[in-house]
Residue frames as qw, qx, qy, qz and C-alpha x, y, z in Angstrom:
[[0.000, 0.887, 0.461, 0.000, 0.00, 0.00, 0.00],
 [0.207, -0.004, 0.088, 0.974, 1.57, 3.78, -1.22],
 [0.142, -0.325, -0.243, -0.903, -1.40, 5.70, -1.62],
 [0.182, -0.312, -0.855, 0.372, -3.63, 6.88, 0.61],
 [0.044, -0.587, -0.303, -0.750, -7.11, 8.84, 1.12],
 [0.061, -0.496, -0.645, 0.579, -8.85, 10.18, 4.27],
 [0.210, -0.532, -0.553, -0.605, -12.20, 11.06, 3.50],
 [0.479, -0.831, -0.212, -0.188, -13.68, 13.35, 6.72],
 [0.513, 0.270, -0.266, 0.770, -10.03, 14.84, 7.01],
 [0.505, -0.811, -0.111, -0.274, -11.77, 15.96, 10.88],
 [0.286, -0.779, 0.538, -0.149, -9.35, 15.35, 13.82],
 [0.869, -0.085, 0.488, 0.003, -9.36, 11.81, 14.29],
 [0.656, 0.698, 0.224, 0.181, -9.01, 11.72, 9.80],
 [0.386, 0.837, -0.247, 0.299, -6.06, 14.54, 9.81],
 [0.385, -0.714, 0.584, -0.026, -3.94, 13.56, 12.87],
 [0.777, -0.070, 0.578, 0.240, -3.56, 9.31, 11.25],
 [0.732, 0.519, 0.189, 0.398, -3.40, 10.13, 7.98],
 [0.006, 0.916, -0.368, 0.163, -1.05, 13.39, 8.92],
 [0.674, -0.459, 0.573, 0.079, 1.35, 10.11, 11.31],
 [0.819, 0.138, 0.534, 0.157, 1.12, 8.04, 8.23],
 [0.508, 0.832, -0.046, 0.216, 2.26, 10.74, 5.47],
 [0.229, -0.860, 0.455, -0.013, 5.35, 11.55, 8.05],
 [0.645, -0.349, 0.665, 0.143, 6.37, 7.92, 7.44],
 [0.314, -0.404, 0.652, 0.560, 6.19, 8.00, 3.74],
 [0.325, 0.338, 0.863, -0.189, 3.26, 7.62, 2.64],
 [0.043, -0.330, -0.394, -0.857, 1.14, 9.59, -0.10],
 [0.061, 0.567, 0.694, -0.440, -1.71, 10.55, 2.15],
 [0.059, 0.178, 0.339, 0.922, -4.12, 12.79, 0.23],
 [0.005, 0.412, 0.710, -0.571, -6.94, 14.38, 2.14],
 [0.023, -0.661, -0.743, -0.104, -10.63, 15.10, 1.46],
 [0.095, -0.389, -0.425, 0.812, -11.12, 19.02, 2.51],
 [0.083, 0.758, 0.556, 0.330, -13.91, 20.89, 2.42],
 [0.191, -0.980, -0.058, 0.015, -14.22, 23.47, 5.27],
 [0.443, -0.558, 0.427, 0.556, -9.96, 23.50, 6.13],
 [0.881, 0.235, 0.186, 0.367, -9.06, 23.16, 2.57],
 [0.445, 0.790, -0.064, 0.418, -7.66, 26.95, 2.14],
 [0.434, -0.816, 0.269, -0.271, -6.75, 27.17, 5.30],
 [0.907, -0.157, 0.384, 0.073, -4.73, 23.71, 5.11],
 [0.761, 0.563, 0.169, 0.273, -4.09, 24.28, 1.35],
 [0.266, 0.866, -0.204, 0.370, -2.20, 27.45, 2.11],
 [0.477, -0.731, 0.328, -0.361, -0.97, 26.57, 5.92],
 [0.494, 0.302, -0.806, 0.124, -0.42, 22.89, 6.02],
 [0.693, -0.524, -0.481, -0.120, -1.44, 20.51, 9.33],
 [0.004, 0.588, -0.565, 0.579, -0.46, 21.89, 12.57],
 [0.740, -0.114, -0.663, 0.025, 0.00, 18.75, 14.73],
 [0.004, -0.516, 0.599, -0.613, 0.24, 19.19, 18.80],
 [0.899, -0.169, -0.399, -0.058, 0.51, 15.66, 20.11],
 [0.636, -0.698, 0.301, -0.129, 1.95, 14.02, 23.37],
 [0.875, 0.223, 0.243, 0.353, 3.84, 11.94, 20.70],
 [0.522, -0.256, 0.238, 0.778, 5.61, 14.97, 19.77],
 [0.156, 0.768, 0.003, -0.621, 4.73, 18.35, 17.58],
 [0.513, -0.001, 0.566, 0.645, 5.07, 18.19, 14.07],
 [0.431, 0.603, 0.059, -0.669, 4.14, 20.18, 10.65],
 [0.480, 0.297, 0.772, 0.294, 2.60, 18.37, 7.29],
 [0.354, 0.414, -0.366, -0.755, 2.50, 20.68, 4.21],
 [0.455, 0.128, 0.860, -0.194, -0.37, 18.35, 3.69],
 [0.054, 0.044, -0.677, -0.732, -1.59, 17.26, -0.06],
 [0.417, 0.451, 0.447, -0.650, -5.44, 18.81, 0.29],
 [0.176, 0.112, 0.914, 0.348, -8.30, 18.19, -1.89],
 [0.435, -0.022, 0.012, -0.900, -11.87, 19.37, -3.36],
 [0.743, 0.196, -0.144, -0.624, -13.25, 16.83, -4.74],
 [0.723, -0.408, 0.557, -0.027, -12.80, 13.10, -4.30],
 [0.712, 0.702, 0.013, -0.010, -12.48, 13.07, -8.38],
 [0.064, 0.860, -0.482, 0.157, -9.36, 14.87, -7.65],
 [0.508, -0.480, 0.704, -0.127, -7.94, 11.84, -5.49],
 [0.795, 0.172, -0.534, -0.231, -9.07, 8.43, -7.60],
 [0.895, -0.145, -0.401, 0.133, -8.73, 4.74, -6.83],
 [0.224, -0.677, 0.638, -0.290, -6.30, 4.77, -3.58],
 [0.340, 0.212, -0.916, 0.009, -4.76, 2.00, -1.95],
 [0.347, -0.364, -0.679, 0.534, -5.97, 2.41, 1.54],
 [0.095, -0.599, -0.030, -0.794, -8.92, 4.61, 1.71],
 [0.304, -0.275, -0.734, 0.541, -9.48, 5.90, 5.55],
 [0.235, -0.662, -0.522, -0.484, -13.38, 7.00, 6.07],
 [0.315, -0.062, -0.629, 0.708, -13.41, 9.20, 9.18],
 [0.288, -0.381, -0.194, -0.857, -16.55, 11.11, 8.73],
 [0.389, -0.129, 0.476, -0.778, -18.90, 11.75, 11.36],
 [0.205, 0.223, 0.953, -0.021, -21.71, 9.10, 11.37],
 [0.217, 0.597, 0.382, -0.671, -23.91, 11.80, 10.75],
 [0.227, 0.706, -0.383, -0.550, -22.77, 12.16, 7.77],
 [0.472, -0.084, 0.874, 0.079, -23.02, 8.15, 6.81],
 [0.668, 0.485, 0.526, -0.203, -25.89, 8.51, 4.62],
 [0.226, 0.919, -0.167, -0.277, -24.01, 11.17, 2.16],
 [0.206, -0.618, 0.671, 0.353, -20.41, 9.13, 1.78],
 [0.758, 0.280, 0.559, 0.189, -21.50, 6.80, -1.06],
 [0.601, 0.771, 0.122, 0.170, -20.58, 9.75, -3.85],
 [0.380, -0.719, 0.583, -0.003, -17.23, 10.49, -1.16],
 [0.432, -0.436, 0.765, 0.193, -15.81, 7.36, -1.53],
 [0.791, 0.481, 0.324, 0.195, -17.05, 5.65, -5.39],
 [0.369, 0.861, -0.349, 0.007, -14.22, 7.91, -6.74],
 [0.018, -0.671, 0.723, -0.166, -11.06, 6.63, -4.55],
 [0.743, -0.185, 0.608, -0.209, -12.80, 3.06, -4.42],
 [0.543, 0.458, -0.591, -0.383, -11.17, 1.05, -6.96],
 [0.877, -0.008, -0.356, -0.323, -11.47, -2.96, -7.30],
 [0.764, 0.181, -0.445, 0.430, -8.45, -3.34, -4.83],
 [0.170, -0.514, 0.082, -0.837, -9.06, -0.62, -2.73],
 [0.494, -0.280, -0.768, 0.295, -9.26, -1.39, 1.09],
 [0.254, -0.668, -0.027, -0.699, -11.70, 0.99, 3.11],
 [0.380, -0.134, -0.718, 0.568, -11.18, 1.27, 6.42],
 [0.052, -0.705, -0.311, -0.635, -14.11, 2.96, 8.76],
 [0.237, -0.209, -0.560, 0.765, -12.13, 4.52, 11.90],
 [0.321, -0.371, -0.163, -0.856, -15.56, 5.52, 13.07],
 [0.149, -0.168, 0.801, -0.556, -17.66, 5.40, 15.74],
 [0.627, 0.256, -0.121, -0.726, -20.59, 3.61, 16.17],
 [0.373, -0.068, 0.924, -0.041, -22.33, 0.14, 15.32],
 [0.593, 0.553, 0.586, -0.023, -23.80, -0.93, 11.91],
 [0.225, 0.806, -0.256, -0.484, -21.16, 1.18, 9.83],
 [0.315, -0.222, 0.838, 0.386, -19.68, -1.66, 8.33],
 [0.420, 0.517, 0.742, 0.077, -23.27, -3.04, 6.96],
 [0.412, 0.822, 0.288, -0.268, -23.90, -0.12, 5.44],
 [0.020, -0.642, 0.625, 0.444, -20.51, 0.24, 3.53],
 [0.481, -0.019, 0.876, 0.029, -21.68, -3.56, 2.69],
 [0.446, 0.684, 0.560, -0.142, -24.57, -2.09, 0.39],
 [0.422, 0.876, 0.057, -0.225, -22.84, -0.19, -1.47],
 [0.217, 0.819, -0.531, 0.013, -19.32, -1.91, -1.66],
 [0.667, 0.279, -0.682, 0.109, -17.48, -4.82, -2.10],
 [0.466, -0.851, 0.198, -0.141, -17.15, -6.57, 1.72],
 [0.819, -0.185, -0.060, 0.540, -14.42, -8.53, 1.24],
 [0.491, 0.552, -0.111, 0.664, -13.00, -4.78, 0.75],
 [0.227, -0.692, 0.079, -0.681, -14.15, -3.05, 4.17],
 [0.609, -0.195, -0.627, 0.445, -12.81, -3.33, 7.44],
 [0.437, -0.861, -0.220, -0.138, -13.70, -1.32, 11.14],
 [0.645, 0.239, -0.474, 0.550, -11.50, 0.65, 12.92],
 [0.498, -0.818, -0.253, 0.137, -11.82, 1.83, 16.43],
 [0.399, 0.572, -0.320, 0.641, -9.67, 4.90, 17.78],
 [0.582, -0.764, -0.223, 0.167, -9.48, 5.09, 21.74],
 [0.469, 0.035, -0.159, 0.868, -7.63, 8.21, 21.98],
 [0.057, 0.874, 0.335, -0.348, -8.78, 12.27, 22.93],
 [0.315, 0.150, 0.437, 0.829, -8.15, 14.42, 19.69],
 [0.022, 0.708, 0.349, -0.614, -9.35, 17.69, 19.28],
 [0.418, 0.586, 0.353, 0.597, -9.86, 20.17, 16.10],
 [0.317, -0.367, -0.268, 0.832, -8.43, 23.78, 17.55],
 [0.381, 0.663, 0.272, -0.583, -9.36, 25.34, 14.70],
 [0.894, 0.428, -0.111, -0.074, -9.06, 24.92, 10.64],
 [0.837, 0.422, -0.293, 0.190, -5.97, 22.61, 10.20],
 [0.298, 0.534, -0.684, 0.399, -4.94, 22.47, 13.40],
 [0.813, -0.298, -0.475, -0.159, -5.21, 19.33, 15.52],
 [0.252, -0.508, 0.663, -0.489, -4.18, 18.61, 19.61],
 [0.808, -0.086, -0.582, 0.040, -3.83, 15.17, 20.38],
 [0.604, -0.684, 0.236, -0.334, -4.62, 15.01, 24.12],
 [0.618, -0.350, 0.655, -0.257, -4.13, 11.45, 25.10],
 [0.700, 0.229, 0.667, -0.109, -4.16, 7.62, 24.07],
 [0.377, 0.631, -0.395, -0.551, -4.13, 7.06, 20.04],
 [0.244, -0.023, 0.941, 0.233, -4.04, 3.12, 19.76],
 [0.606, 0.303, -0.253, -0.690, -6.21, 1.71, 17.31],
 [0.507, 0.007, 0.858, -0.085, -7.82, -1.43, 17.29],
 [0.349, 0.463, -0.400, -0.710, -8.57, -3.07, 13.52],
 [0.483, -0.058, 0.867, -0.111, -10.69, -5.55, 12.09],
 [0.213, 0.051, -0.714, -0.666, -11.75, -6.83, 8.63],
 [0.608, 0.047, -0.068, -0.790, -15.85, -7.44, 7.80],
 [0.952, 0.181, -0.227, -0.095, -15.37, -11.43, 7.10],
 [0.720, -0.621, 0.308, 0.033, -12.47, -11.69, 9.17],
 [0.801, 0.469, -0.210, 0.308, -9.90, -11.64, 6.47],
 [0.619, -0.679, 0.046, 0.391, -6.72, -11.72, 9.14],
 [0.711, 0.231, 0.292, 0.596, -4.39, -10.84, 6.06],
 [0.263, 0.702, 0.249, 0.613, -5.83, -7.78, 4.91],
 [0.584, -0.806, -0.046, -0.084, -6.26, -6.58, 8.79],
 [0.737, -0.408, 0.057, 0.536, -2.49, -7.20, 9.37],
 [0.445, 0.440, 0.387, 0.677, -1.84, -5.27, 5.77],
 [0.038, -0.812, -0.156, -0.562, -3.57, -2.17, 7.22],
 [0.707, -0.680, -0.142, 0.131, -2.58, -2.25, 10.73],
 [0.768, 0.094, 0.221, 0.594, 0.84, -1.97, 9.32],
 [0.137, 0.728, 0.254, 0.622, 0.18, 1.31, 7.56],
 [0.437, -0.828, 0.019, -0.351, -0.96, 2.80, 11.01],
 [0.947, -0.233, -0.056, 0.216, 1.98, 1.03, 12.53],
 [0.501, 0.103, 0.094, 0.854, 5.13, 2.67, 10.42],
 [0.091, 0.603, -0.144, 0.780, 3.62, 6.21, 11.51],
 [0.236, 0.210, -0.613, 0.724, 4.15, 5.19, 15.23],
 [0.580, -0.273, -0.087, -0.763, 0.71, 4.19, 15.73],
 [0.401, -0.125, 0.852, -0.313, -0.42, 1.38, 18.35],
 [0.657, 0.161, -0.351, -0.648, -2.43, -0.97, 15.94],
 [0.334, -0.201, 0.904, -0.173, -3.74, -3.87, 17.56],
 [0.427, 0.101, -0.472, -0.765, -6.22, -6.32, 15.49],
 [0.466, 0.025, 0.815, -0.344, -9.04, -8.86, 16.05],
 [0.057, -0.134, -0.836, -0.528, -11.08, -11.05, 13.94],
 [0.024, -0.666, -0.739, -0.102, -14.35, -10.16, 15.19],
 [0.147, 0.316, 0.160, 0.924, -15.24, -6.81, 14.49],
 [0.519, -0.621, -0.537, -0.237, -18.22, -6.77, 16.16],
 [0.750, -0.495, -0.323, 0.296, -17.07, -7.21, 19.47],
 [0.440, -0.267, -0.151, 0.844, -14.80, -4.51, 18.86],
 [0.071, -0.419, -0.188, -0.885, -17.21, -1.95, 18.00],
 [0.421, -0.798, -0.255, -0.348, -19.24, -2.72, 21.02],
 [0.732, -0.044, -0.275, 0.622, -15.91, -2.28, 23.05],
 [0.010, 0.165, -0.029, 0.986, -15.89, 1.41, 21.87],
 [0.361, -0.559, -0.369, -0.649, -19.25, 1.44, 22.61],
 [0.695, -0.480, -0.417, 0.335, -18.67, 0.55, 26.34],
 [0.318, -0.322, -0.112, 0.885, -16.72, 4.11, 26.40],
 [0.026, 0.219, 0.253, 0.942, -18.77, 6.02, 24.04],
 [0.274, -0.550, -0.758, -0.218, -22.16, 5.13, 25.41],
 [0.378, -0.695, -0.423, 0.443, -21.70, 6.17, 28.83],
 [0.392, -0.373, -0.026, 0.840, -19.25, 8.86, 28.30],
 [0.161, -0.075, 0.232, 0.956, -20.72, 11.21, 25.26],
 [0.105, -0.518, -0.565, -0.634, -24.02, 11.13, 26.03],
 [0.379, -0.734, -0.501, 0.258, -23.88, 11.71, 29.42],
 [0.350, -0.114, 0.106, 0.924, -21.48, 14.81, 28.50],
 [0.004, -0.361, -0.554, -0.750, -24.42, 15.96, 26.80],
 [0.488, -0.381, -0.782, 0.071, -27.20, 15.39, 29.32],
 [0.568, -0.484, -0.269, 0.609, -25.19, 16.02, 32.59],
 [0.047, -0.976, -0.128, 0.169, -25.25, 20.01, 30.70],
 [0.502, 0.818, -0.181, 0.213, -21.45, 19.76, 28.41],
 [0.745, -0.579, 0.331, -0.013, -19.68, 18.28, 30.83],
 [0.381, 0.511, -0.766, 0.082, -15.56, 16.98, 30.42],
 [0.808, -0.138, -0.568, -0.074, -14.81, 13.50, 31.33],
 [0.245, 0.132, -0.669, 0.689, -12.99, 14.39, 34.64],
 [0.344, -0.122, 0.349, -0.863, -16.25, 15.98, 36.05],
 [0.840, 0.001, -0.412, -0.352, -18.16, 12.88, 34.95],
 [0.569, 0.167, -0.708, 0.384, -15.46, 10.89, 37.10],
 [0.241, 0.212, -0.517, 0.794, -15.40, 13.04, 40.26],
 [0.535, -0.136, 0.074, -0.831, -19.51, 13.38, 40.58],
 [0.221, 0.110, 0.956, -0.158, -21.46, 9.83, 42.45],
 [0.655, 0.390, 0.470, -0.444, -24.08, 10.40, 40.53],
 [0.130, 0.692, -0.548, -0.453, -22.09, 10.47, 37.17],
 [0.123, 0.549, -0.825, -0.064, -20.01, 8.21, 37.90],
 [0.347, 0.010, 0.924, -0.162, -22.93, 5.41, 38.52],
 [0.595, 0.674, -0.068, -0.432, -24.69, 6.56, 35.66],
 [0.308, 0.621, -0.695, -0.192, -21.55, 5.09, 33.60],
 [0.245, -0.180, 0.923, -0.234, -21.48, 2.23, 35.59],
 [0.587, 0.430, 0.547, -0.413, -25.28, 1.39, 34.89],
 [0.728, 0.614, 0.124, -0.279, -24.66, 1.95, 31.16],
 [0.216, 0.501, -0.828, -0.130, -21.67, -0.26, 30.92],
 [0.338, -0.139, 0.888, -0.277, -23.55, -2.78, 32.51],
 [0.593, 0.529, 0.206, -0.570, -26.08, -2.41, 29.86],
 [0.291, 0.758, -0.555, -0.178, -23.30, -2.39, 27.19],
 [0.027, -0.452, 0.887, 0.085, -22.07, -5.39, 28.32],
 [0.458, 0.153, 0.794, -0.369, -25.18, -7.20, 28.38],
 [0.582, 0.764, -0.008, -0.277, -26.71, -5.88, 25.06],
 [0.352, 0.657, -0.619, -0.249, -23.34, -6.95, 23.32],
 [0.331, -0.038, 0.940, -0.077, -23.10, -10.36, 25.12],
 [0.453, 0.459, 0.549, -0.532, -26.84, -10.57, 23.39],
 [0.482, 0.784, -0.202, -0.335, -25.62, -9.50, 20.07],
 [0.949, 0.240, -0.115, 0.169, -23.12, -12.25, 20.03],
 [0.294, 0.640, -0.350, 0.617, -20.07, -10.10, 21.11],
 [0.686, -0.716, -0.074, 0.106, -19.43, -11.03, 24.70],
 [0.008, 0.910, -0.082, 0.406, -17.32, -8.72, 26.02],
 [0.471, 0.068, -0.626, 0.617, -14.24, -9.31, 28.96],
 [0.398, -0.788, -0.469, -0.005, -16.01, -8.95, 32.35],
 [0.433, -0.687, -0.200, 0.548, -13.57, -6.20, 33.41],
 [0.212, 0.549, 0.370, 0.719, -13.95, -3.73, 30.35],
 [0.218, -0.895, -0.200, -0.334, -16.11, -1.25, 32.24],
 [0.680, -0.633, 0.018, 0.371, -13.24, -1.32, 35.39],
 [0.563, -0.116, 0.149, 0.805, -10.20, -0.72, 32.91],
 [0.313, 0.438, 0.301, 0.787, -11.99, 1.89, 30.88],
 [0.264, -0.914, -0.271, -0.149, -13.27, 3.57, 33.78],
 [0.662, -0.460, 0.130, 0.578, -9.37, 3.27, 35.44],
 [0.501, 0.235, 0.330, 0.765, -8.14, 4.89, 32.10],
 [0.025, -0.764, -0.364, -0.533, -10.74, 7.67, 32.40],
 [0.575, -0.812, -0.067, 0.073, -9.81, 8.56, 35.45],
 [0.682, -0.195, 0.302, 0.637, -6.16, 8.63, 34.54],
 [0.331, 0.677, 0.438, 0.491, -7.38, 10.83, 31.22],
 [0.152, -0.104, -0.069, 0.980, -6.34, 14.74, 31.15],
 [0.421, 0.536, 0.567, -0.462, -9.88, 16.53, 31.15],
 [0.177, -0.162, 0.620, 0.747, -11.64, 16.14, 28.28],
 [0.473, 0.458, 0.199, -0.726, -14.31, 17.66, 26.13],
 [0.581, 0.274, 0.757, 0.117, -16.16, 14.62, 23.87],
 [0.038, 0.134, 0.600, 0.788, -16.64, 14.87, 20.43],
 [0.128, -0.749, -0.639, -0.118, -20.43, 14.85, 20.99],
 [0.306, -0.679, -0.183, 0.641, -19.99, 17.87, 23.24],
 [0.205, -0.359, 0.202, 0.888, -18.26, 19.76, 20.49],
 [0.104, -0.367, -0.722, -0.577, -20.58, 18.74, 17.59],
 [0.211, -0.694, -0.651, 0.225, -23.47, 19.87, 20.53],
 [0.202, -0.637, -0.007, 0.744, -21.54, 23.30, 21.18],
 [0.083, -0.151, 0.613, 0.771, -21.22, 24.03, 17.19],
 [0.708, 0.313, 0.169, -0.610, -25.28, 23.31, 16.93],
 [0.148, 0.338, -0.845, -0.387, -24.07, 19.98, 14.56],
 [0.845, -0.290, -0.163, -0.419, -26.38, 17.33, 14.56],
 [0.553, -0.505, 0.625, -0.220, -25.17, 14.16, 16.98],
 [0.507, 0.188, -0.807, -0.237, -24.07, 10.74, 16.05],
 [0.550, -0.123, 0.642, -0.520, -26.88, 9.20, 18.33],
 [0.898, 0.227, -0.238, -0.293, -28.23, 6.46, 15.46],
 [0.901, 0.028, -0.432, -0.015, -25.42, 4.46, 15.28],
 [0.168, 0.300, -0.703, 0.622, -23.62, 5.01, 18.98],
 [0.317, 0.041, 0.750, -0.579, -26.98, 4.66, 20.85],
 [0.715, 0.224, -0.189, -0.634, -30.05, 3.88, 18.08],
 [0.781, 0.231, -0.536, -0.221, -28.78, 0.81, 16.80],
 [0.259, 0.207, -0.855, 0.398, -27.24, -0.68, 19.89],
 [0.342, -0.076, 0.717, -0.602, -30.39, -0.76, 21.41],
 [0.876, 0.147, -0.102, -0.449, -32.75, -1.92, 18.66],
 [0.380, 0.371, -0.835, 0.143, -30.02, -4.62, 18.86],
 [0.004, 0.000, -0.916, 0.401, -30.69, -5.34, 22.23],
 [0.654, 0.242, -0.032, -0.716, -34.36, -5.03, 21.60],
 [0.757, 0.262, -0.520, -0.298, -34.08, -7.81, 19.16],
 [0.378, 0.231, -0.797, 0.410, -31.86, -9.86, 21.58],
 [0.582, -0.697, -0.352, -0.226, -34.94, -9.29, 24.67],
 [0.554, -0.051, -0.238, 0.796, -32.24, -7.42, 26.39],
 [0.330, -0.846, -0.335, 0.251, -33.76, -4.58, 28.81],
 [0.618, 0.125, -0.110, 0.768, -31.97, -1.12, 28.22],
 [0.076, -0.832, -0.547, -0.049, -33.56, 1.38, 30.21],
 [0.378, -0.753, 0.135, 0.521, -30.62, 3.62, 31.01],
 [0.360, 0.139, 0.651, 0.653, -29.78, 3.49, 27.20],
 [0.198, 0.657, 0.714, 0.135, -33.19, 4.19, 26.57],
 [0.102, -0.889, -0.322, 0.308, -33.21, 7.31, 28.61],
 [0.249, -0.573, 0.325, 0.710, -29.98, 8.62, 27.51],
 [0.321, 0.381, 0.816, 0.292, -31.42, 7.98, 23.90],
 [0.048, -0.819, -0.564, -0.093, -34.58, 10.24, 24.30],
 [0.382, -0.820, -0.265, 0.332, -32.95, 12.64, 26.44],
 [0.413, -0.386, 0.403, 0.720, -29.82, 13.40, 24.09],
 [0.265, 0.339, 0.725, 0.538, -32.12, 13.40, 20.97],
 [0.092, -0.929, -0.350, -0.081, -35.03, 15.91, 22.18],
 [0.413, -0.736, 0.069, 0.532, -31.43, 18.18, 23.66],
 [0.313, -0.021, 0.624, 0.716, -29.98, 17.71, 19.88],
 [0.099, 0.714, 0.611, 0.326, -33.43, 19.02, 18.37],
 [0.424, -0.817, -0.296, 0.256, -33.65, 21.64, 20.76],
 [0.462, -0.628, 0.230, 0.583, -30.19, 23.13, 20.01],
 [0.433, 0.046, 0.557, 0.707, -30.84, 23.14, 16.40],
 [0.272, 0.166, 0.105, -0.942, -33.90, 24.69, 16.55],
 [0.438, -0.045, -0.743, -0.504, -35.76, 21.86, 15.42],
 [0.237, -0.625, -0.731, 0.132, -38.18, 21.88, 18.32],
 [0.042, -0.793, -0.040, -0.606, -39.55, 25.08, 19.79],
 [0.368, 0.113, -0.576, 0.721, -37.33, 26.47, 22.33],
 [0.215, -0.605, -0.741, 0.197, -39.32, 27.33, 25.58],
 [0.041, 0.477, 0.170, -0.861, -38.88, 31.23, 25.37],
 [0.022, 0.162, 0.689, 0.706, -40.50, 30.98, 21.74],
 [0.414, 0.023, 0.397, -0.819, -43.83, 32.59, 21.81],
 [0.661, -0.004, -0.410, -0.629, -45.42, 29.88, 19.69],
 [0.192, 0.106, -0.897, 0.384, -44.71, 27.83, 22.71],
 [0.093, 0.226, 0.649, -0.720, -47.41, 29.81, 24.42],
 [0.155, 0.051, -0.371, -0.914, -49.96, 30.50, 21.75],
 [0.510, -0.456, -0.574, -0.451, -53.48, 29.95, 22.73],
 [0.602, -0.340, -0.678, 0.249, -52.79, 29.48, 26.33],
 [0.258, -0.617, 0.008, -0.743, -54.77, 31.87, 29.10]]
């Protein structure tokens, strides 16, 4: 593999494919909103791995990129329904897509529109930020766990590699599943209660007993709903990734920011589909449920797609 794309060149999208161009790589990046600001600047990197700068080969159009070897999808989930005319340009008959995204049921849908022996899941468990255009802070953490749709261990070692030679932790597994409800055992709890709990960082989630058994209650969900889904989980997941979160410099989830910016949320596939899962599975998730409802009417709310309570058509008829 020499050529690479990142399609949703966001943080997560411009800090790996920025590691993996430092090691030699063509990396050629998707931009829309950074692109002049990238095109003319270049990536400012400011990692615990070390500082660097990538005079970084930007893009308009994915025309502009073609077939790649190794394309990395990083877009937002939000944005899941939209990436079929994104990625038919840079997807050629060899062409291995990786989706370092969050979320559960991104593979299947890459599945409908694309070869699967070509598409594989990747999970990031690090804290990356976007400062502003085309420049990224890498808090914390940055391994990556990788796994192929059909369990092809070959092609999974073949990309792991890639993220490897730019000094990336890349660990792989054959069941993909299981490792997407892994991440989901940290994203559940943690970025929707950020939302909730009023924009909360993950330290003040830690340090509050009501929080911090919130999290508890919807890992315990997590692990049950995934055991249910076929993906049993290690019974002390919810212990290390709470130890690690506690250990974590404070941080302000991606949800959060996409909330603060008025974006919409990735609540389908981080909390939608994991519960119609467990649904299907007669798996109880009532602390899912709530955080579900409660993050979705707050996401409506903040776009203006409900009326806000000072609105007078709130009050219109009522004496």
């Amino acid at each position: 593999m020499k050529d690479i794309a990142v399609i949703g060149a966001g943080a997560v999208g411009s800090f790996y494919g920025a590691r993996i161009a430092r090691a030699g790589y063509r990396v050629r990046f998707l931009m829309r909103r950074d692109y002049e600001a990238v095109k003319r600047n270049g990536l400012k990197i400011e990692s615990i791995w070390g500082d660097f700068h990538l005079k970084a080969e930007v893009c308009q159009t994915p025309q502009e990129i073609g077939p790649a070897d190794l394309v990395i999808c990083s877009l937002k989930t939000t944005s899941l329904e939209d990436a079929r005319p994104l990625l038919a340009p840079v997807v050629g008959p060899r062409t291995k897509i990786l989706a370092l995204m969050n979320g559960l049921g991104v593979e299947e849908r890459l599945a409908q529109w694309f070869d699967p022996r070509q598409i594989l899941g990747g999970l990031a468990f690090t804290c990356i930020n976007r400062l502003e255009p085309g420049h990224i802070r890498h808090l914390d953490y940055g391994h990556v766990l990788i796994s192929h749709m059909l369990a092809d261990m070959t092609a999974t070692e073949q990309v792991a590699d890639v993220f490897r030679k730019g000094g990336i932790q890349a660990a792989t597994t054959n069941s993909l599943k299981a490792a997407r409800w892994q991440k989901l055992c940290w994203n559940i709890p943690y970025n929707t209660l950020s939302i909730t709990a009023g924009g909360v960082t993950t330290d003040q989630i830690m340090n509050d007993p009501g929080l911090l058994r919130m999290v508890e209650l919807l890992m315990a969900e997590v692990m049950t709903a995934a055991a249910a889904d076929g993906a049993p989980l290690p019974d002390d997941l919810p212990a290390r990734m709470m130890g690690n979160t506690r250990k974590m410099k404070p941080y302000k989830t991606s949800m959060t920011i996409d909330y603060q910016a008025r974006l919409p949320l990735e609540l389908e596939y981080i909390l939608g589909e994991p519960i119609r899962r467990a649904d299907a599975g007669g798996v109880p998730v009532p602390y899912m449920k709530a955080q579900y409802w409660l993050a979705a009417f707050l996401d409506k709310l903040n776009r203006g797609l409900t009326p806000a309570p000072n609105d007078p058509a709130c009050c219109a008829g009522a004496a």
